[in-house]
C-alpha positions as CSV (number, residue, x, y, z in Angstrom):
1,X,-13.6,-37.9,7.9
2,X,-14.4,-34.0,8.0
3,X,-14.0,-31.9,5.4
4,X,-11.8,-29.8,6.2
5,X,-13.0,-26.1,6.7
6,X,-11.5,-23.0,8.7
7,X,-13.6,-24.1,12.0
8,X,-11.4,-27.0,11.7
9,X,-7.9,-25.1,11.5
10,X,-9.7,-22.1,13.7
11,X,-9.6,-25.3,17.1
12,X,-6.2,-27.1,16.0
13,X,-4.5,-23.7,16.7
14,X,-6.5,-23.5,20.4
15,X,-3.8,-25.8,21.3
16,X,-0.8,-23.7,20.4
17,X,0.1,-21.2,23.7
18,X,1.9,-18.1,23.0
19,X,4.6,-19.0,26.1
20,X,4.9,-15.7,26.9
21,X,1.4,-14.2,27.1
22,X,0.4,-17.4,28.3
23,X,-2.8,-18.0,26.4
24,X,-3.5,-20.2,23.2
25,X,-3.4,-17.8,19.3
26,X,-6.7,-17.9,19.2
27,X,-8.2,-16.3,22.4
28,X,-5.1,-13.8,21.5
29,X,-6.5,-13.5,18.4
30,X,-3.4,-13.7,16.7
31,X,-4.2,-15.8,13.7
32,X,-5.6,-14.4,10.5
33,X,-6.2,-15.2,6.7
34,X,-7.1,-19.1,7.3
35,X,-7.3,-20.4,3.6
36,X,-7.8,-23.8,2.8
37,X,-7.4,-24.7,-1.0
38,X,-9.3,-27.2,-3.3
39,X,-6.2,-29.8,-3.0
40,X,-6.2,-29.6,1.1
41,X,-3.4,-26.9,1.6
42,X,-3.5,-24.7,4.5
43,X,-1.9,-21.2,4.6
44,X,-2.6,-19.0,7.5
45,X,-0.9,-16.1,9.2
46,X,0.6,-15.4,12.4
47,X,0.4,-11.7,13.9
48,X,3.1,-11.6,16.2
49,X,3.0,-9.1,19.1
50,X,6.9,-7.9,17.7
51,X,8.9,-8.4,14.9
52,X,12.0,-9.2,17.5
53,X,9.6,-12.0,19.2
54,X,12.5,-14.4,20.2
55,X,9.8,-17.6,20.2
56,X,9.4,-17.0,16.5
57,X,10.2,-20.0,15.1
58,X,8.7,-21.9,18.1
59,X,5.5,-20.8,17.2
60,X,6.0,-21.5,13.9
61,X,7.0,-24.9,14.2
62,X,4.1,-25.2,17.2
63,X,1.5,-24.2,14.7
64,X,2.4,-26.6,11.8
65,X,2.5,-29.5,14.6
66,X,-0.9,-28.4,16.0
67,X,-2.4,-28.9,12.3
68,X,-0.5,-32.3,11.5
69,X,-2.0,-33.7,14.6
70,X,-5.3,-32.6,14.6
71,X,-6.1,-31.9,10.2
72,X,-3.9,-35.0,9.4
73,X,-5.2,-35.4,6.3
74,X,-3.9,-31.9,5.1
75,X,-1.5,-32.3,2.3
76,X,0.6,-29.3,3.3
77,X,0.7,-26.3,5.9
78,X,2.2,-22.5,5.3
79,X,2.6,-20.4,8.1
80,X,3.4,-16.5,7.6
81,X,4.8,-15.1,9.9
82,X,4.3,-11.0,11.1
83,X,3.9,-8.5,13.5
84,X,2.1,-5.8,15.2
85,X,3.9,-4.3,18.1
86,X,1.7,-3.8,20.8
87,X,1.3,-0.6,22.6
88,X,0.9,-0.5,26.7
89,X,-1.6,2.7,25.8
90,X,1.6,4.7,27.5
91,X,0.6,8.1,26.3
92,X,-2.8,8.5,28.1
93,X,-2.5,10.7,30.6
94,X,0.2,12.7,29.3
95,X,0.9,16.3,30.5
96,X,1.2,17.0,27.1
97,X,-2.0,16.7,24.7
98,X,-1.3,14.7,21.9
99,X,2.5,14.3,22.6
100,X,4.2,11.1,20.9
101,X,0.7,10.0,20.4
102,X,1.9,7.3,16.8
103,X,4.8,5.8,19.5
104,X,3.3,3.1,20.7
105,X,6.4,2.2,23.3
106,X,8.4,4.3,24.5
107,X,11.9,3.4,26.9
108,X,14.3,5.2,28.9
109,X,18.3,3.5,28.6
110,X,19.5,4.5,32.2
111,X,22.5,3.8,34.9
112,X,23.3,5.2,37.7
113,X,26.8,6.4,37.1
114,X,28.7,7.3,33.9
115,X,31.3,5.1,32.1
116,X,29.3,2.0,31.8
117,X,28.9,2.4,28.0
118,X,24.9,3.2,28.1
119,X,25.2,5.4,24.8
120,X,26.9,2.0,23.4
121,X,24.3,-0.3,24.4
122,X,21.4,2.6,23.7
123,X,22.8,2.9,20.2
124,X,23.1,-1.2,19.5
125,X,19.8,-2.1,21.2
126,X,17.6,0.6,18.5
127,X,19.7,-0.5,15.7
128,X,19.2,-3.7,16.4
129,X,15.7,-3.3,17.0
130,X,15.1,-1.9,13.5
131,X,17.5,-4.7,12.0
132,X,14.8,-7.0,13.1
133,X,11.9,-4.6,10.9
134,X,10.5,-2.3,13.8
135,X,9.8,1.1,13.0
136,X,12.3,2.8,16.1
137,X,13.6,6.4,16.9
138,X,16.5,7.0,19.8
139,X,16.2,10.4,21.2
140,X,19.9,11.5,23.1
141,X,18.8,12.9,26.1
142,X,22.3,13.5,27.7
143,X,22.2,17.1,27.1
144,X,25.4,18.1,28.1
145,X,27.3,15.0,26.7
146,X,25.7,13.9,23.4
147,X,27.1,10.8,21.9
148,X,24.3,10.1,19.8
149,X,26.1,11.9,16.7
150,X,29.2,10.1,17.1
151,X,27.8,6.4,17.5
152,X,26.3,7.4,14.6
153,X,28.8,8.9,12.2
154,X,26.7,12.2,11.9
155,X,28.3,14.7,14.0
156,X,28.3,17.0,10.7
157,X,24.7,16.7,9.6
158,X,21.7,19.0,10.9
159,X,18.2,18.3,10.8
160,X,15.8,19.8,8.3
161,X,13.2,22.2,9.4
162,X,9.7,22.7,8.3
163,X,8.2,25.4,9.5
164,X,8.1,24.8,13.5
165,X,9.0,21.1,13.2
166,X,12.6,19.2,13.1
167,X,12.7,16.4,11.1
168,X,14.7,13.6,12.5
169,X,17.7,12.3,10.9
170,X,17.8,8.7,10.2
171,X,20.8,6.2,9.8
172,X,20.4,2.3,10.1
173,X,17.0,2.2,10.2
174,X,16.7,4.3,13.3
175,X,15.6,8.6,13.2
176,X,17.3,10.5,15.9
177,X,17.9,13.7,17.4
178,X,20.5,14.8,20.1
179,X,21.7,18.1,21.0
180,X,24.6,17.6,19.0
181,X,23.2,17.7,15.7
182,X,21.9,21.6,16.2
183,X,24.9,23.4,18.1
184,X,28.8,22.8,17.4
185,X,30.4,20.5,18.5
186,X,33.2,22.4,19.7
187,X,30.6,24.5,22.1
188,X,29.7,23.5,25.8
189,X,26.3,23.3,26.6
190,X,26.1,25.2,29.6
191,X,22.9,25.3,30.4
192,X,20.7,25.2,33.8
193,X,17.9,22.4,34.7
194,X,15.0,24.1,33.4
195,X,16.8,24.9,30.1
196,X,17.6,21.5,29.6
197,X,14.2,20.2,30.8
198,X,12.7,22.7,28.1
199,X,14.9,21.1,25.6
200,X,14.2,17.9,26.2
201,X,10.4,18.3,26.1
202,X,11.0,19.9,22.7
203,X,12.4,16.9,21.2
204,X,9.5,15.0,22.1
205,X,7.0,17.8,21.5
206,X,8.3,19.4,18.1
207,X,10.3,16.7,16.3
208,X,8.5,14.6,13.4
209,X,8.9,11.1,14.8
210,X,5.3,9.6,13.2
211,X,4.7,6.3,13.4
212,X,7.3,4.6,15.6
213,X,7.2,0.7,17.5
214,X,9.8,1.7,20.0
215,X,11.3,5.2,20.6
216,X,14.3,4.7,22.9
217,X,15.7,8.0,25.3
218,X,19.6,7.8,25.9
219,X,19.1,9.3,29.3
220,X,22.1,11.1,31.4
221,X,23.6,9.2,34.2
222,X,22.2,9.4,37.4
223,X,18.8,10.5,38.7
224,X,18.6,14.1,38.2
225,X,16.4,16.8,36.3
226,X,16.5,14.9,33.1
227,X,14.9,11.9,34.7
228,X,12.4,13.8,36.2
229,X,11.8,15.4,33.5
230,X,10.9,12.7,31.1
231,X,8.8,11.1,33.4
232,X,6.6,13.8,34.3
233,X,6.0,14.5,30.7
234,X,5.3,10.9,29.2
235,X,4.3,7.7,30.9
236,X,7.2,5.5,30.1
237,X,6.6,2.0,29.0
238,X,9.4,0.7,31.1
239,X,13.1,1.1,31.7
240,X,16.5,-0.9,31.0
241,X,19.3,0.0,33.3
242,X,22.8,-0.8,32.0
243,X,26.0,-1.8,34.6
244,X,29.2,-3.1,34.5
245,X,29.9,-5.6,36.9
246,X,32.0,-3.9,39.7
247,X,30.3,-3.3,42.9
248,X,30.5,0.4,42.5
249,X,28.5,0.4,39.3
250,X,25.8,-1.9,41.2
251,X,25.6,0.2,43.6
252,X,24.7,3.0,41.6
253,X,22.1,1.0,39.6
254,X,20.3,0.5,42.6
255,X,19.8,3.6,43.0
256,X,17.9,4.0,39.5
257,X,15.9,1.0,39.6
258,X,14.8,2.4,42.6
259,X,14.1,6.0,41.3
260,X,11.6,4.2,38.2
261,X,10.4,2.1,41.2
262,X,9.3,5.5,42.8
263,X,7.8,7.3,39.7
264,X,6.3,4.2,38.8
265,X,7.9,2.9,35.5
266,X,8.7,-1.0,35.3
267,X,12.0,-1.9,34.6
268,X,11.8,-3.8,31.5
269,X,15.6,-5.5,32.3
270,X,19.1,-5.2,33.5
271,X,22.1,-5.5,30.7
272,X,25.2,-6.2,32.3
273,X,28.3,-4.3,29.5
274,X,32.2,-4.9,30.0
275,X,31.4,-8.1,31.6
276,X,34.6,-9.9,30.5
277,X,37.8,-9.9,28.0
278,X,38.6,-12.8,26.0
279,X,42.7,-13.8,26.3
280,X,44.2,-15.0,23.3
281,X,43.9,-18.6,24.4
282,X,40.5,-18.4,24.6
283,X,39.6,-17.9,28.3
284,X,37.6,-15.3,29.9
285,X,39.4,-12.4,32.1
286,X,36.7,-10.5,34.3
287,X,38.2,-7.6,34.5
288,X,35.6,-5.7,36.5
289,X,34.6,-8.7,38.5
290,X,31.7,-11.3,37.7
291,X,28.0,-11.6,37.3
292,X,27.2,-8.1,39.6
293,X,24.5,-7.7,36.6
294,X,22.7,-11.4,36.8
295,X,22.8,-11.0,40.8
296,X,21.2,-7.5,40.6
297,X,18.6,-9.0,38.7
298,X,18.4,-11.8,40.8
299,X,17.8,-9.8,44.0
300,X,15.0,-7.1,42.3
301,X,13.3,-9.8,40.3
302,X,14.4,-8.1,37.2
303,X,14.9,-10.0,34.1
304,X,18.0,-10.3,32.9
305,X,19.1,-9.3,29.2
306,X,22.5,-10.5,29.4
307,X,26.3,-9.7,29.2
308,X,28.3,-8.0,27.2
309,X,32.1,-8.1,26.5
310,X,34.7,-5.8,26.8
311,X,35.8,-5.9,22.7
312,X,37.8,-3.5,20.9
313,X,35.4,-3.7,17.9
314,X,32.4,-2.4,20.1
315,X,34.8,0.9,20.7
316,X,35.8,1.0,16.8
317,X,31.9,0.9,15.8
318,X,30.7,3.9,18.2
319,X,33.8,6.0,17.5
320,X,33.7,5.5,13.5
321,X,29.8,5.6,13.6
322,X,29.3,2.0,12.6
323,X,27.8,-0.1,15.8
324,X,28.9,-3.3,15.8
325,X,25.8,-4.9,15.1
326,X,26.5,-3.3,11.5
327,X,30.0,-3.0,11.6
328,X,30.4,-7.1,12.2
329,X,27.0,-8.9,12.6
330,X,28.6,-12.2,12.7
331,X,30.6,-11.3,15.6
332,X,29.6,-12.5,19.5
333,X,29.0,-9.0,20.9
334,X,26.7,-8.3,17.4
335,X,24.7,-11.6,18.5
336,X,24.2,-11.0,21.6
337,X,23.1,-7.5,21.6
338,X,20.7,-8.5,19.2
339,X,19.4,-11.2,22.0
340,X,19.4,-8.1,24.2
341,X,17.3,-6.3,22.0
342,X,14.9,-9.6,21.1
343,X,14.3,-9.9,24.9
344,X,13.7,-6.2,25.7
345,X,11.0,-6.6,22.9
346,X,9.3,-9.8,24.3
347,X,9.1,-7.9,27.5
348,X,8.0,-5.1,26.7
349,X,5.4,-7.7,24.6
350,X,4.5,-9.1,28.4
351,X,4.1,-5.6,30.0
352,X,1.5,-4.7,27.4
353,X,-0.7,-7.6,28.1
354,X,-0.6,-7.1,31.9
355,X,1.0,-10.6,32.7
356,X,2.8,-10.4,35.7
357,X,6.4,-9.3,36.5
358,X,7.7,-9.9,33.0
359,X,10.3,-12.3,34.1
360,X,11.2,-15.0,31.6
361,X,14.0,-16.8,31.5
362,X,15.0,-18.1,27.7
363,X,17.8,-18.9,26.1
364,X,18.8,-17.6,22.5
């Protein structure tokens, strides 16, 4: 029999296909630090495309099989696992040099009308993001109703200043700036389009983000100067549009996914909040009506990242600053906004290699 050698482990792992990008570890050149040691152990390391990858231990488990079939003889087989978010090369092209230029991905959280709880889903999707060991920022691009500050417990802090530059606060893992943290929040912002424009540029152009995976923008509802604004100033690695379920809410949504369809920017998913109540004997009330998100997803050939419930505890943990992904981890909503977040990663994952649509369908 062969001695085994890292040629050996190198065409055992051609046979393990990353399911999403839909091409074996190798060719994706995803494996590195083959070591083979003098009693037949292999160790080698997986670079995954994001540390919320979904497939995770799939791959995993694919690689170790892949070895005991081919390198039976091997007396044991470690696989780390790690990451490198990949970058879509989003901020070529950008009307402004050099703008964002260490965020490698960069998302607008949209809906077309208000009340659908975007700032909620916004705020639980980047924390939970980070909880999974990505480097993520959340700007709150609603100008004239910040709730960035509040879902975050900071509406008394201000950012630092050196020289010209803001430095973001940070909470959870996550730095952020909003309006909000640099005028009272007794005071309106009354402001016109361009001013609002202008300060939404300066978020992106003179805050200190550095090195980020995934900066997230809370945008405003509807489609108005805001929207236009950040997507004529930085190519947008996709989009997720929030809804509830009613037919008025989908209605509206439409609308966006058709504005990012016009400019350009992929959708990266529909999340569906307020989907249902739970009654105490256990059942499921939809208060709003039922599966409006899934359909909507459905008809665009969107993927779908899933329902959320109505649940007092998601209102507790954005008005005492402590998201429920935090505030009760354990908890469905917690689980299943981290699934959210998992599957917005894996597709932005697909985006970035170029493979198709970005539709997958996987359960968590």
């Amino acid at each position: 029999m062969a001695k085994i050698n890292e040629q050996r482990v190198v065409e055992a792992l051609k046979h393990v296909i990353e399911p999403d990008l839909q091409k074996d570890l190798i060719t994706l050149n995803m494996v590195k630090d083959i070591a083979i040691s003098d009693q037949d152990d292999i160790t080698f390391t997986v670079v995954l495309t994001t540390p919320a990858c979904p497939l995770k231990d799939m791959i995993e488990n694919a690689c170790i099989n892949a070895i005991k079939h081919f390198i039976p003889e091997a007396k044991s087989v470690k696989v780390n696992m790690t990451a490198n978010v990949t970058s879509g090369g989003n901020m070529s092209g950008s009307s402004v040099e050099n703008i964002l230029a260490n965020v490698k991905n960069t998302i607008a959280i949209a809906s077309g009308k208000g009340g659908v709880g975007k700032s909620t889903v916004a705020t639980n999707l980047a924390v939970a993001l980070a909880k999974t060991g990505a480097k993520v920022g959340l700007i709150d691009a609603d100008i004239h109703g910040p709730s960035i500050p509040t879902m975050f417990g900071l509406k008394e802090e201000k950012p630092d200043v050196m020289g010209k530059t803001l430095i973001p606060l940070e909470k959870y893992g996550v730095k952020l700036i909003s309006i909000g943290f640099l005028v009272d929040q007794k005071t309106a912002v009354v402001w016109r389009g361009p001013m609002i424009s202008s300060a939404l540029r300066q978020f992106m152009t003179d805050v200190a983000w550095n090195e980020l995976d995934y900066l997230l923008f809370d945008l405003p509802p509807g489609t108005g100067d805001i929207q236009l604004t950040l997507v004529q100033t930085v190519p947008l690695t996709g989009s997720v549009v929030v809804t509830t379920p009613q037919d008025v809410a989908v209605s509206d949504v439409v609308k966006a996914v058709a504005m990012f369809d016009n400019v350009k920017v992929p959708v990266l998913g529909v999340l569906e909040n307020m989907s249902y109540y739970h009654l105490p004997d256990g059942s499921k009330e939809y208060i709003f009506g039922q599966g409006g998100g899934a359909k909507l997803a459905e008809k665009h050939n969107l993927p779908f990242l899933g329902e959320i419930p109505l649940v007092t505890d998601v209102r507790k943990g954005g008005d005492e600053g402590v998201p429920v992904v935090i505030r009760n981890p354990e908890s469905e909503q917690a689980k299943l906004f981290m699934n959210a977040a998992k599957k917005l990663a894996q597709q932005i994952a697909i985006k970035n290699a170029g493979i198709g649509s970005g539709k997958v369908e996987i359960e968590l």
